[in-house]
Jmol script that loads the backbone (N, CA, C; Angstrom):
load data "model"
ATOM      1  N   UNK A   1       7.775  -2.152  14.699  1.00  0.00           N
ATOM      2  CA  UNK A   1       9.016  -2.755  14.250  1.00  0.00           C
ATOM      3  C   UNK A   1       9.308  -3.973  15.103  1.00  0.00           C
ATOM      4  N   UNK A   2       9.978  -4.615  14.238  1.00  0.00           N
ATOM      5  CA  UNK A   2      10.007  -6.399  15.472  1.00  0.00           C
ATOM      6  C   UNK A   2      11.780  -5.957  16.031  1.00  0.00           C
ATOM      7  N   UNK A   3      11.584  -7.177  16.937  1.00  0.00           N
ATOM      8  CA  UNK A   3      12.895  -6.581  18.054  1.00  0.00           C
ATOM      9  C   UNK A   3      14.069  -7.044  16.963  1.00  0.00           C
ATOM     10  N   UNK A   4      14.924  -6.394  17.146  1.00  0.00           N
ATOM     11  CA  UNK A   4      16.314  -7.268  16.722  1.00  0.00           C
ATOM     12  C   UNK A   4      17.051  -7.602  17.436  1.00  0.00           C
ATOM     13  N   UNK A   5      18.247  -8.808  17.365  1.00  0.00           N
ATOM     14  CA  UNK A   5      19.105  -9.425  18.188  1.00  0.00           C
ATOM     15  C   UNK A   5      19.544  -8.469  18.945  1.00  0.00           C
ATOM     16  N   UNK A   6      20.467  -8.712  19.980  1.00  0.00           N
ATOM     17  CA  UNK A   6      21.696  -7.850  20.538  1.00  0.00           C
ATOM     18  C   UNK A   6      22.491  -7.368  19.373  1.00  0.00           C
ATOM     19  N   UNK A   7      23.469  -6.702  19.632  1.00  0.00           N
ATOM     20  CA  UNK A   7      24.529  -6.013  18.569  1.00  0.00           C
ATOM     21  C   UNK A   7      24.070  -6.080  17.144  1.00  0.00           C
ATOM     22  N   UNK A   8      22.488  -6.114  16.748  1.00  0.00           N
ATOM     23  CA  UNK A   8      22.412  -5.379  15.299  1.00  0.00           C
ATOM     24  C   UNK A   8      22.841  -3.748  15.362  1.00  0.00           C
ATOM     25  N   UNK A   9      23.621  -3.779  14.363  1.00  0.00           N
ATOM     26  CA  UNK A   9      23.635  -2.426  13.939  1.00  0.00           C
ATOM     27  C   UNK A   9      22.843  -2.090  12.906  1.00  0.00           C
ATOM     28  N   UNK A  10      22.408  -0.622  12.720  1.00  0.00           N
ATOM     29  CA  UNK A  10      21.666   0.119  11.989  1.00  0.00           C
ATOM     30  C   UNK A  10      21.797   0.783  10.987  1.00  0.00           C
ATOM     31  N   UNK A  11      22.073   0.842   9.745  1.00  0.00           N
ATOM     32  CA  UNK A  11      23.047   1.847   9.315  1.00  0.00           C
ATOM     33  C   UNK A  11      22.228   2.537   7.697  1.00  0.00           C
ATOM     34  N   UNK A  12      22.060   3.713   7.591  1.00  0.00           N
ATOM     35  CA  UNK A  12      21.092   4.752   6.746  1.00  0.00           C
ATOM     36  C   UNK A  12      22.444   4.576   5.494  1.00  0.00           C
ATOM     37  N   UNK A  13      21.798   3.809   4.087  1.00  0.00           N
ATOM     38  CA  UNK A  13      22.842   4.635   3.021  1.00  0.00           C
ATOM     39  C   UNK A  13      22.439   5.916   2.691  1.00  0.00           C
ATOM     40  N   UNK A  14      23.304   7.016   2.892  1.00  0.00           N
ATOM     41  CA  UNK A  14      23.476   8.510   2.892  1.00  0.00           C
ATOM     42  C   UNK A  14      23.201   9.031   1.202  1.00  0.00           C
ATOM     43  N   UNK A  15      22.752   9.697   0.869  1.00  0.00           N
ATOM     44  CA  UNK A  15      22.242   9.675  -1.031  1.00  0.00           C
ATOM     45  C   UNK A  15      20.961   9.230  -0.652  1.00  0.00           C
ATOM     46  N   UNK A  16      20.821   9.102  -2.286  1.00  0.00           N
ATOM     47  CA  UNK A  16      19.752   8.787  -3.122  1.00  0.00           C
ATOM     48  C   UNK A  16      20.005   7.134  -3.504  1.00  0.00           C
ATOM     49  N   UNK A  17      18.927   6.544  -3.420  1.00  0.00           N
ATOM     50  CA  UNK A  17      18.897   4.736  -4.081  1.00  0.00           C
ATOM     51  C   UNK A  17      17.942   4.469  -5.086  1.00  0.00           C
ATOM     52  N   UNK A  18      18.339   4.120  -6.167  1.00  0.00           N
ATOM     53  CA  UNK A  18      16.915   3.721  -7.253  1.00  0.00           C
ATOM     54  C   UNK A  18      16.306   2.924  -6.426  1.00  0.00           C
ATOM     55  N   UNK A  19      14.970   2.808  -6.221  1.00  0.00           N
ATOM     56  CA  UNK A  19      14.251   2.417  -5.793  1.00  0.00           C
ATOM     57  C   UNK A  19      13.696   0.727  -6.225  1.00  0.00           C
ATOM     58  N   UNK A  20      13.953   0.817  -7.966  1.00  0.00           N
ATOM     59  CA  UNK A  20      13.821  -0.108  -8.640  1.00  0.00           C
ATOM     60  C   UNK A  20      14.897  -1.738  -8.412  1.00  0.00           C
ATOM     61  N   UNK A  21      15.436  -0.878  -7.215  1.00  0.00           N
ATOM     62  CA  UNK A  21      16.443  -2.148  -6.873  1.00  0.00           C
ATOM     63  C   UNK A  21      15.956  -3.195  -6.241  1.00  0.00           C
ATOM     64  N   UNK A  22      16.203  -4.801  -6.102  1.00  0.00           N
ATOM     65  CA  UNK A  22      15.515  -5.485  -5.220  1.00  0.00           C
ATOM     66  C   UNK A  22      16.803  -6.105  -4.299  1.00  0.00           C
ATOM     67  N   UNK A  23      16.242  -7.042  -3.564  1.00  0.00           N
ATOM     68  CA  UNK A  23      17.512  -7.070  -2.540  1.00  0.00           C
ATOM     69  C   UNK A  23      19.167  -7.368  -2.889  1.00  0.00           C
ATOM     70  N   UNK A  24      18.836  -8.304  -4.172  1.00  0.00           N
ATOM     71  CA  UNK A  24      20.296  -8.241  -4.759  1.00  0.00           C
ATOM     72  C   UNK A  24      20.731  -7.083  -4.983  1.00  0.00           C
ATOM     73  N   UNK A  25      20.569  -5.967  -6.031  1.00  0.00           N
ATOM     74  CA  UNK A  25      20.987  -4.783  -5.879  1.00  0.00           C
ATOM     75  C   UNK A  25      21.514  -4.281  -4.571  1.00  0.00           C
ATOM     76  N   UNK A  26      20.702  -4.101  -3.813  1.00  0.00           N
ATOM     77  CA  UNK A  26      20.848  -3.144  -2.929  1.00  0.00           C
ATOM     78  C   UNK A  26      21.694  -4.220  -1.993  1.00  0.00           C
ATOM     79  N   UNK A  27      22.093  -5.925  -1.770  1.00  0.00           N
ATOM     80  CA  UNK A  27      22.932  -5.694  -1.144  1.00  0.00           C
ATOM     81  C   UNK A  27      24.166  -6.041  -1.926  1.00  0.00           C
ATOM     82  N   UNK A  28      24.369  -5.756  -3.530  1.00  0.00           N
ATOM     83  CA  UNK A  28      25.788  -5.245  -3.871  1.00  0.00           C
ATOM     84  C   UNK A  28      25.807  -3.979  -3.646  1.00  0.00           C
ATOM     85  N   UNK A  29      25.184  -3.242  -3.371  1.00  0.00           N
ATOM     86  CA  UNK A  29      25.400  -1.501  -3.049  1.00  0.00           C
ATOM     87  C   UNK A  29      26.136  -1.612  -1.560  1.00  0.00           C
ATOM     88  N   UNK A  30      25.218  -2.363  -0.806  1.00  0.00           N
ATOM     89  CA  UNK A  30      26.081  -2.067   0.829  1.00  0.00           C
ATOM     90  C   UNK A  30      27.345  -3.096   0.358  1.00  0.00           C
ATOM     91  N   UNK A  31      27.752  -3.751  -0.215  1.00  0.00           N
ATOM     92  CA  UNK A  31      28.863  -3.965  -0.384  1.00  0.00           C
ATOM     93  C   UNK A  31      29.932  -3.560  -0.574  1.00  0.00           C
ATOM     94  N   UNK A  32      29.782  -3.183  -2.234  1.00  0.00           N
ATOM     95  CA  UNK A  32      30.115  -2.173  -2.935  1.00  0.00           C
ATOM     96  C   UNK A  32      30.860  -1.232  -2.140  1.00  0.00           C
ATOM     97  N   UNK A  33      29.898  -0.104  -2.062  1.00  0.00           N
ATOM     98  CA  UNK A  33      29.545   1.275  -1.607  1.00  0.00           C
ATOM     99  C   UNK A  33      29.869   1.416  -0.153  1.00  0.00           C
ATOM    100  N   UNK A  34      29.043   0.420   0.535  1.00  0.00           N
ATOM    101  CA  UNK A  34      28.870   0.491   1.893  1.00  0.00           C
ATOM    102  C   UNK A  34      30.294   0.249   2.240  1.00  0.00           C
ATOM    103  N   UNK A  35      30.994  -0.738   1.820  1.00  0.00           N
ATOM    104  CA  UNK A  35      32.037  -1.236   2.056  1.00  0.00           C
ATOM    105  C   UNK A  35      31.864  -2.497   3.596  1.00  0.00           C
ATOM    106  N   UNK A  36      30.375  -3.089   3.507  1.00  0.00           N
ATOM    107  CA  UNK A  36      29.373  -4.226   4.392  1.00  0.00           C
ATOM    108  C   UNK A  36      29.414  -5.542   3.952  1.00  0.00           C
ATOM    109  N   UNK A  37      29.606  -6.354   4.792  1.00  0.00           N
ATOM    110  CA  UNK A  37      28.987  -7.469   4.445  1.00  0.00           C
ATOM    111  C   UNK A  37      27.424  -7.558   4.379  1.00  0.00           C
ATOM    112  N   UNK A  38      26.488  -7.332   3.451  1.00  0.00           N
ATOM    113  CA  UNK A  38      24.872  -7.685   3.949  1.00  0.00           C
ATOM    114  C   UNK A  38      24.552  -9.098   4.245  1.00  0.00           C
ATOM    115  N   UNK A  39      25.368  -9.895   4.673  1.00  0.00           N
ATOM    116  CA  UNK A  39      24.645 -10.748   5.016  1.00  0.00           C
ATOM    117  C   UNK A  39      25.036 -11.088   6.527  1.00  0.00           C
ATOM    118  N   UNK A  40      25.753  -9.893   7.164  1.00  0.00           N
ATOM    119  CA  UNK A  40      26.195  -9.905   8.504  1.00  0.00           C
ATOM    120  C   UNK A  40      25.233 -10.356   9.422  1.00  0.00           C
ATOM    121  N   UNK A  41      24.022  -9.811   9.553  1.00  0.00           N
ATOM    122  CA  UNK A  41      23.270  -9.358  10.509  1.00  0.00           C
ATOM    123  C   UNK A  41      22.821  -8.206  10.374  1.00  0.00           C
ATOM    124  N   UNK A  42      23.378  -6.657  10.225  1.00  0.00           N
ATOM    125  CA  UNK A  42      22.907  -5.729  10.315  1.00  0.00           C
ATOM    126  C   UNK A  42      21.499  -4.993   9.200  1.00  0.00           C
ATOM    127  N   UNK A  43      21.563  -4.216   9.737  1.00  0.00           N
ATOM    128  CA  UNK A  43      20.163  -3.644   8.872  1.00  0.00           C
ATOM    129  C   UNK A  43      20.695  -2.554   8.491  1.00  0.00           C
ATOM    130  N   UNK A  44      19.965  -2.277   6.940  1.00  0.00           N
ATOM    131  CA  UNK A  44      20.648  -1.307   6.241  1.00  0.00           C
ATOM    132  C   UNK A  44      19.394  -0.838   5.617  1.00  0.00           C
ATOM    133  N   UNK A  45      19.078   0.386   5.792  1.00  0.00           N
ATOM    134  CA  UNK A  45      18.137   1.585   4.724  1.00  0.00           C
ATOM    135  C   UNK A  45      18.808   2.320   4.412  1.00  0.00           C
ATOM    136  N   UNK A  46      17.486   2.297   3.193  1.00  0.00           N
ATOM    137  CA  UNK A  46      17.786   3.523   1.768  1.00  0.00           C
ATOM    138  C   UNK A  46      16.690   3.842   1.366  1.00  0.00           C
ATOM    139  N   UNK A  47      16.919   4.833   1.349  1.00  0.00           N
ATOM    140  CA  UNK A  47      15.895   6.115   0.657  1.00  0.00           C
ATOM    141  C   UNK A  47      15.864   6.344  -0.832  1.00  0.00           C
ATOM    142  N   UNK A  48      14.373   6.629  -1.507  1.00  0.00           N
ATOM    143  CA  UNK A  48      14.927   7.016  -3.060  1.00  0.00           C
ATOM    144  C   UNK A  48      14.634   8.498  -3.083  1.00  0.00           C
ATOM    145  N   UNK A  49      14.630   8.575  -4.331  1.00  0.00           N
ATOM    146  CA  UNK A  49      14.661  10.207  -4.837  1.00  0.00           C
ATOM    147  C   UNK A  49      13.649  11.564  -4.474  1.00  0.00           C
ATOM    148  N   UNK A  50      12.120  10.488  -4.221  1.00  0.00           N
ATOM    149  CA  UNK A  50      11.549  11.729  -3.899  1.00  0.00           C
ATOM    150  C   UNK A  50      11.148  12.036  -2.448  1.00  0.00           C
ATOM    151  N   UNK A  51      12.043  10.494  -1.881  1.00  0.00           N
ATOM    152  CA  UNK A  51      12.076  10.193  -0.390  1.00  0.00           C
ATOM    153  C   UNK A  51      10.585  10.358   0.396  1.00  0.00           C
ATOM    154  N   UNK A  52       9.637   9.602  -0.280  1.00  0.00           N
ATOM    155  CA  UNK A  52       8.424   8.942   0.527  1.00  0.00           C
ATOM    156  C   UNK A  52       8.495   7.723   0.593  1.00  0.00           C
ATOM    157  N   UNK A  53       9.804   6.863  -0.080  1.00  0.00           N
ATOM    158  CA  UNK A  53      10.110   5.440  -0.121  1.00  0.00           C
ATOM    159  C   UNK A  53      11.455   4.884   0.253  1.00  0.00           C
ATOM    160  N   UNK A  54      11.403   4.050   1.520  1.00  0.00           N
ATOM    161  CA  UNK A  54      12.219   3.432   1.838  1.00  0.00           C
ATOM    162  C   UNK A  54      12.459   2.509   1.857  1.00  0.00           C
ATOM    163  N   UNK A  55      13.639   1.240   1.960  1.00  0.00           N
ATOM    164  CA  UNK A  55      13.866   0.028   1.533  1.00  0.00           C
ATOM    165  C   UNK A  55      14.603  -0.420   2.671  1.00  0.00           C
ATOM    166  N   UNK A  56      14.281  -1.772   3.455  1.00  0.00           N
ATOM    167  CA  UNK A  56      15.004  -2.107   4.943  1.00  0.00           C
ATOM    168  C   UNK A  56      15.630  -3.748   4.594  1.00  0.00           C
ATOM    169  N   UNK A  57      17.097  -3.412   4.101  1.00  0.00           N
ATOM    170  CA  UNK A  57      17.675  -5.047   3.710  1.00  0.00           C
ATOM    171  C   UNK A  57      17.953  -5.445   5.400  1.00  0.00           C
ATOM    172  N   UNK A  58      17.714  -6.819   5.764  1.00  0.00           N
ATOM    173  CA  UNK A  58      18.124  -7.367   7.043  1.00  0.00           C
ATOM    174  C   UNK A  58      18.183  -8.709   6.747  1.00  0.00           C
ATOM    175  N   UNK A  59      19.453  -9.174   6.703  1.00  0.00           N
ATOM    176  CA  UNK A  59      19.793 -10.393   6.467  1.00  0.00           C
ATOM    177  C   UNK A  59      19.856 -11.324   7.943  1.00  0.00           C
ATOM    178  N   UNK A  60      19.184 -12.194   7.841  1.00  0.00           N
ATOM    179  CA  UNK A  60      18.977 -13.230   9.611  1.00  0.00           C
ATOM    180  C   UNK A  60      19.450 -14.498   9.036  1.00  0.00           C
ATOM    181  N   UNK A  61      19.656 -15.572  10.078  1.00  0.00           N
ATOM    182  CA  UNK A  61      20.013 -16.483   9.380  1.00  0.00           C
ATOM    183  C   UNK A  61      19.352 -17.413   8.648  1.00  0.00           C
ATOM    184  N   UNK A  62      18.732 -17.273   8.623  1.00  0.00           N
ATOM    185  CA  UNK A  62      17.745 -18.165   7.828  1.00  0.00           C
ATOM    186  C   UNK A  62      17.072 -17.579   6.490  1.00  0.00           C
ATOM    187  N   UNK A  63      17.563 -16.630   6.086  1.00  0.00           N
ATOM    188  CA  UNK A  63      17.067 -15.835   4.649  1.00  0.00           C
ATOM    189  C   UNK A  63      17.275 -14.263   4.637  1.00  0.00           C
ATOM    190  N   UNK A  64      16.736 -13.442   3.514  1.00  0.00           N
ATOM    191  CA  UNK A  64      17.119 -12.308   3.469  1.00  0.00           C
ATOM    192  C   UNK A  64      15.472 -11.168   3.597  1.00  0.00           C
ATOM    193  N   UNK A  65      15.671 -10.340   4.676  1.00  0.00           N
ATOM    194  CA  UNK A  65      14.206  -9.736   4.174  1.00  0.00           C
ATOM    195  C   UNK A  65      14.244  -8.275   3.524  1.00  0.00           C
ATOM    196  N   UNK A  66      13.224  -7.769   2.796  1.00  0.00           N
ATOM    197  CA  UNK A  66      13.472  -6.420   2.245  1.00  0.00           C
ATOM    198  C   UNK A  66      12.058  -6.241   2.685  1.00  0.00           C
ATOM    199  N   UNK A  67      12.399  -4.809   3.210  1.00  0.00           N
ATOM    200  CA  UNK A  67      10.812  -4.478   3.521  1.00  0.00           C
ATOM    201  C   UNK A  67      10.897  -2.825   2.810  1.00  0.00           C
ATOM    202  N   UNK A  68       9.817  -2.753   2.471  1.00  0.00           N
ATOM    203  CA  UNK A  68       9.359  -1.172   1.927  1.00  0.00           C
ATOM    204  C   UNK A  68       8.405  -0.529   2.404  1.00  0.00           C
ATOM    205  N   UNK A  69       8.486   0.849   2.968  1.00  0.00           N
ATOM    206  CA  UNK A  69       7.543   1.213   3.080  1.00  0.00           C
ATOM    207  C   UNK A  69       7.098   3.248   2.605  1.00  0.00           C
ATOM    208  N   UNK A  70       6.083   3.040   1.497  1.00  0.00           N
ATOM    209  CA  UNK A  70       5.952   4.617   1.360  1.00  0.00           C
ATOM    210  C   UNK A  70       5.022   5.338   2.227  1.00  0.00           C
ATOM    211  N   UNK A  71       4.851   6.321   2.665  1.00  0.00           N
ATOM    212  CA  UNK A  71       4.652   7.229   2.896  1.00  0.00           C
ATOM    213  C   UNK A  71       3.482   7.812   2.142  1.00  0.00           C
ATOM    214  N   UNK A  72       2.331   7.921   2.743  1.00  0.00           N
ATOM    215  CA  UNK A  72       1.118   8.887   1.403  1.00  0.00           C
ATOM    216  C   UNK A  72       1.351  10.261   1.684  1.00  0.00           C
ATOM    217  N   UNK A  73       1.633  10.785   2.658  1.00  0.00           N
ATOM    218  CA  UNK A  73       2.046  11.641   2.932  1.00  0.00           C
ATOM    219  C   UNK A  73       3.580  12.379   3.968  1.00  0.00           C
ATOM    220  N   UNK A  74       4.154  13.565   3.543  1.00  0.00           N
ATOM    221  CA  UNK A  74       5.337  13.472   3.968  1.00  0.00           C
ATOM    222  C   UNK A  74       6.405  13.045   3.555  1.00  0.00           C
ATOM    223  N   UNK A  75       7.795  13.201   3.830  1.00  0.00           N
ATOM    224  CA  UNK A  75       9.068  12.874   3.442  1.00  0.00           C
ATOM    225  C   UNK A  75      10.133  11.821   5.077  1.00  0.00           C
ATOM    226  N   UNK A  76      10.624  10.805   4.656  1.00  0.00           N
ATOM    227  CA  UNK A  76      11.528  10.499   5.586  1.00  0.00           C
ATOM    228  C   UNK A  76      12.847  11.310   5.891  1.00  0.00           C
ATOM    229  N   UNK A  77      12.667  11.703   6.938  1.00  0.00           N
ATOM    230  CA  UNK A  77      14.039  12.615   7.132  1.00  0.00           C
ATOM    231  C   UNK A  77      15.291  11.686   7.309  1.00  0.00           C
ATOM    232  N   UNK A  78      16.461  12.557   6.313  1.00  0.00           N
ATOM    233  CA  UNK A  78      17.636  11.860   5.938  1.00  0.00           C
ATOM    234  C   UNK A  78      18.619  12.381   5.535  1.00  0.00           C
ATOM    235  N   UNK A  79      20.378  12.001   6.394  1.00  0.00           N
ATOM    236  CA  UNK A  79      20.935  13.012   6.634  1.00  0.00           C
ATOM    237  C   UNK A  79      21.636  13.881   5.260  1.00  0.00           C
ATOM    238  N   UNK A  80      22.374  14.750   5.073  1.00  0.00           N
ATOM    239  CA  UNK A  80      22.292  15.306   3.526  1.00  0.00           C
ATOM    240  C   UNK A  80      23.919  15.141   3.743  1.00  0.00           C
ATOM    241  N   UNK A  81      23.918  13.959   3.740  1.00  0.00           N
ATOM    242  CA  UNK A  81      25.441  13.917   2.784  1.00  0.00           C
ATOM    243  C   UNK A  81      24.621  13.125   1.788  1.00  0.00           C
ATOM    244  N   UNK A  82      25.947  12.632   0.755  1.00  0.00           N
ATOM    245  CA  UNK A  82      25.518  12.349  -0.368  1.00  0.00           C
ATOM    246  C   UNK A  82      26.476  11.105  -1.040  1.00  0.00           C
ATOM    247  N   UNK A  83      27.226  10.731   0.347  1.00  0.00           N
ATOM    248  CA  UNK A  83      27.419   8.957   0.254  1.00  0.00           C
ATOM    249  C   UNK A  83      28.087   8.844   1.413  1.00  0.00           C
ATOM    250  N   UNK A  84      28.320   7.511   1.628  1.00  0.00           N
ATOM    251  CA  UNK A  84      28.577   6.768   3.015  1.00  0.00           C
ATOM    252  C   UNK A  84      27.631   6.290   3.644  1.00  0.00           C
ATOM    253  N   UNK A  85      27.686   5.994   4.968  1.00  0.00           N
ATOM    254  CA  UNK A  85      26.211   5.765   5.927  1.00  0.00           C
ATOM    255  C   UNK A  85      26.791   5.969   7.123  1.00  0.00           C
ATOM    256  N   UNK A  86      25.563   6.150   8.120  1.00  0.00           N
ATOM    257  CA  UNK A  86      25.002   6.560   9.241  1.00  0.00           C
ATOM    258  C   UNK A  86      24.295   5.886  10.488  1.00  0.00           C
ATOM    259  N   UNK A  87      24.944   6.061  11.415  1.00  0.00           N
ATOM    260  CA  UNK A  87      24.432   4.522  12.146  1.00  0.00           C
ATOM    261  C   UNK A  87      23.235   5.451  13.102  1.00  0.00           C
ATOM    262  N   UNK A  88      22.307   4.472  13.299  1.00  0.00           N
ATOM    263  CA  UNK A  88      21.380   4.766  13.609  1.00  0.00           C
ATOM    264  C   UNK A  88      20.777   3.815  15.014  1.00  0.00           C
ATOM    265  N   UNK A  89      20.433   4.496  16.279  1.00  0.00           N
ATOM    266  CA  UNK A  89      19.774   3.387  16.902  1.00  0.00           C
ATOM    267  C   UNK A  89      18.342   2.627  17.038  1.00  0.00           C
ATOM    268  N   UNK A  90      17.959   1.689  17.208  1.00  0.00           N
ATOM    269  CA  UNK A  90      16.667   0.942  17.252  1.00  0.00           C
ATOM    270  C   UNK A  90      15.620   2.196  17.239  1.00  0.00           C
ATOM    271  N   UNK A  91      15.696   2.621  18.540  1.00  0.00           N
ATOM    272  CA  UNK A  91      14.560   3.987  18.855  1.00  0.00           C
ATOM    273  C   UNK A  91      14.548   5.052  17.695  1.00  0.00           C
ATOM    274  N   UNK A  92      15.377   5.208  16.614  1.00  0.00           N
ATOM    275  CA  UNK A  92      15.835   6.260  15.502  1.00  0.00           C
ATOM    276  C   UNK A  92      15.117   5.575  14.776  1.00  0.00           C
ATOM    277  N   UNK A  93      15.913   4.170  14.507  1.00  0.00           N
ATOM    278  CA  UNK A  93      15.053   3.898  13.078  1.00  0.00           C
ATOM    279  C   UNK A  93      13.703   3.648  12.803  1.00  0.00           C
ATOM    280  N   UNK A  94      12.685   3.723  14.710  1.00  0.00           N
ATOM    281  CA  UNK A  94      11.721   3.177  15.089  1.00  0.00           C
ATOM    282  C   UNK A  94      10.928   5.082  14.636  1.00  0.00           C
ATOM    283  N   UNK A  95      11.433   6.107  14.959  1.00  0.00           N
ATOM    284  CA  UNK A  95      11.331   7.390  14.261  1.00  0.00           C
ATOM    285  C   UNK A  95      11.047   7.264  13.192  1.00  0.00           C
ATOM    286  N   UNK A  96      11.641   6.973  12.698  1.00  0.00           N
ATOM    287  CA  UNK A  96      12.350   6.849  11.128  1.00  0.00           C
ATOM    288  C   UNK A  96      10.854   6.343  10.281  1.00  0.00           C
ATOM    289  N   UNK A  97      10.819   5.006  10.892  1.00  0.00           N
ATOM    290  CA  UNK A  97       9.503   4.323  10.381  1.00  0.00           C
ATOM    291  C   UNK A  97       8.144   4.998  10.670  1.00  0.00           C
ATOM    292  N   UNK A  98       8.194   5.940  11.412  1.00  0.00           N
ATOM    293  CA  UNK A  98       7.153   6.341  11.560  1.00  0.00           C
ATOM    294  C   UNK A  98       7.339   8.098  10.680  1.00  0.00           C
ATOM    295  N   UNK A  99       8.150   8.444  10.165  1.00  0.00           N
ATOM    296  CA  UNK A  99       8.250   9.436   9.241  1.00  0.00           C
ATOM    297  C   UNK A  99       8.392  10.652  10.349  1.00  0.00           C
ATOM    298  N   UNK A 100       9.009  10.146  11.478  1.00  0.00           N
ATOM    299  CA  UNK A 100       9.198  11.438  12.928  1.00  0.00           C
ATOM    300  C   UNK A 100      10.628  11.844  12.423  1.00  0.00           C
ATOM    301  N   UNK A 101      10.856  13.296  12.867  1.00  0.00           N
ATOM    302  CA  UNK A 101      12.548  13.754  12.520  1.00  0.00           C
ATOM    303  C   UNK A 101      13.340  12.738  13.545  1.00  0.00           C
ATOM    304  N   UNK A 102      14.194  11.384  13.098  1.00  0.00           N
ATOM    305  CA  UNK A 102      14.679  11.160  14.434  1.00  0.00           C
ATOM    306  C   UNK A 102      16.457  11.509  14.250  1.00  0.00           C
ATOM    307  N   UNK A 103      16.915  12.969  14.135  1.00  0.00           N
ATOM    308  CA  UNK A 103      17.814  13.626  14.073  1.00  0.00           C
ATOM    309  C   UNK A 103      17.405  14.498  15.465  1.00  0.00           C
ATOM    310  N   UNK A 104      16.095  15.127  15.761  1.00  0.00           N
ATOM    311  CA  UNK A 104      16.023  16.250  16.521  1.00  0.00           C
ATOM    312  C   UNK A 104      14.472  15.932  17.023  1.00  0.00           C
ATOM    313  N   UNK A 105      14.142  14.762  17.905  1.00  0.00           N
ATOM    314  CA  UNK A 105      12.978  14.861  18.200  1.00  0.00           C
ATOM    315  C   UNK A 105      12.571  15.610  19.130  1.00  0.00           C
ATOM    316  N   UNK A 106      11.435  16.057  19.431  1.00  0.00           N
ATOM    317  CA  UNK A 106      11.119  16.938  20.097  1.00  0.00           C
ATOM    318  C   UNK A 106       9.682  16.469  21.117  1.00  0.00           C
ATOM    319  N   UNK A 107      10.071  16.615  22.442  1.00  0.00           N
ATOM    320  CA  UNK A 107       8.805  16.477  23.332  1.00  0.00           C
ATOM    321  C   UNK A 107       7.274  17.374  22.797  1.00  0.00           C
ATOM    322  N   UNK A 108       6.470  16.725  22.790  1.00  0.00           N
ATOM    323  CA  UNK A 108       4.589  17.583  22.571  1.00  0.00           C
ATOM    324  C   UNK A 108       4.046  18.347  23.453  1.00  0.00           C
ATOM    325  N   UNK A 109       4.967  17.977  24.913  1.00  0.00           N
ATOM    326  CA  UNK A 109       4.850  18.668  25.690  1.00  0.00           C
ATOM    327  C   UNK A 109       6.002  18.786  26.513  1.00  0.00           C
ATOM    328  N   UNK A 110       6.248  19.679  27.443  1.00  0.00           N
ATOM    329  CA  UNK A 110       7.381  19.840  28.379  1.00  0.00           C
ATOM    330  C   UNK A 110       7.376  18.880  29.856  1.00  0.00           C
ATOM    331  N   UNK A 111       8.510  18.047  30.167  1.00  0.00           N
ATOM    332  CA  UNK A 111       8.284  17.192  30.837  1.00  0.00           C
ATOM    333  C   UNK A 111       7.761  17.915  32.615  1.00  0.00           C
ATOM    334  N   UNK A 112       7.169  16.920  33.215  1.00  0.00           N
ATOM    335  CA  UNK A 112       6.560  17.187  34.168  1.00  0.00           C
ATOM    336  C   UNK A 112       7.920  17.472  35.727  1.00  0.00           C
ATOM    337  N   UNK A 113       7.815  18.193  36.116  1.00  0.00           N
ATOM    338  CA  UNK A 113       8.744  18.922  37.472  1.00  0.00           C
ATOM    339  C   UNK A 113       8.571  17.659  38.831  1.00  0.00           C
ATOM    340  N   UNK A 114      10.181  17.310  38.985  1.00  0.00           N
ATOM    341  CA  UNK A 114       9.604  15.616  39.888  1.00  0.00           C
ATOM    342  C   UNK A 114       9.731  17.099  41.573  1.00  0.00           C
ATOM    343  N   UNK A 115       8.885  16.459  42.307  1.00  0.00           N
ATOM    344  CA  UNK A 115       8.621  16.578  43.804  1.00  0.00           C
ATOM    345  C   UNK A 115       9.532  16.335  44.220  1.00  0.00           C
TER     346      UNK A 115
END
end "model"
wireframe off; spacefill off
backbone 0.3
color backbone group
């Protein structure tokens, strides 16, 4: 994931998103819905229905980007309400992109005992 400014915020739309949306859609939805400006700065994902596909609006100043990315295998974990959104930090959504639970991550191993 590339760095973002200081004070981007992060924020998960909570539901389901047709997928078939392209960035106009989806940023009258964080409008809309979100009750956002999308062309703030912040970054906004959405998930669709069978949730192996996600959609990342981030408006910078110089244009708008949408990035997608599915999943061949697995589901993105995502929280179960069923509208609003969810703020999320860099290291979460950096989870997130990698299809890790980042609600409840968990060490692979148990950390090491300091001297």
């Amino acid at each position: 994931m590339m760095g973002l400014p200081a004070g981007t915020r992060i924020w998960l739309a909570a539901g389901v998103t047709d997928m078939r949306s392209g960035m106009n859609g989806l940023a009258a939805k964080v409008q809309m819905t979100l009750l956002e400006d999308p062309l703030a700065g912040h970054v906004f994902v959405f998930r669709g229905k069978r949730g192996n596909v996600i959609k990342v609006l981030w408006a910078t100043s110089d244009g708008v980007c949408l990035l997608i990315k599915r999943l061949e295998r697995g589901r993105f974990v995502w929280p179960q309400a069923s509208a609003g959104k969810v703020h999320l930090t860099q290291a979460q959504l950096s989870m997130l992109l990698e299809g890790i639970n980042w609600k409840q991550p968990e060490r692979t191993w148990p950390p090491m005992a300091l001297l």
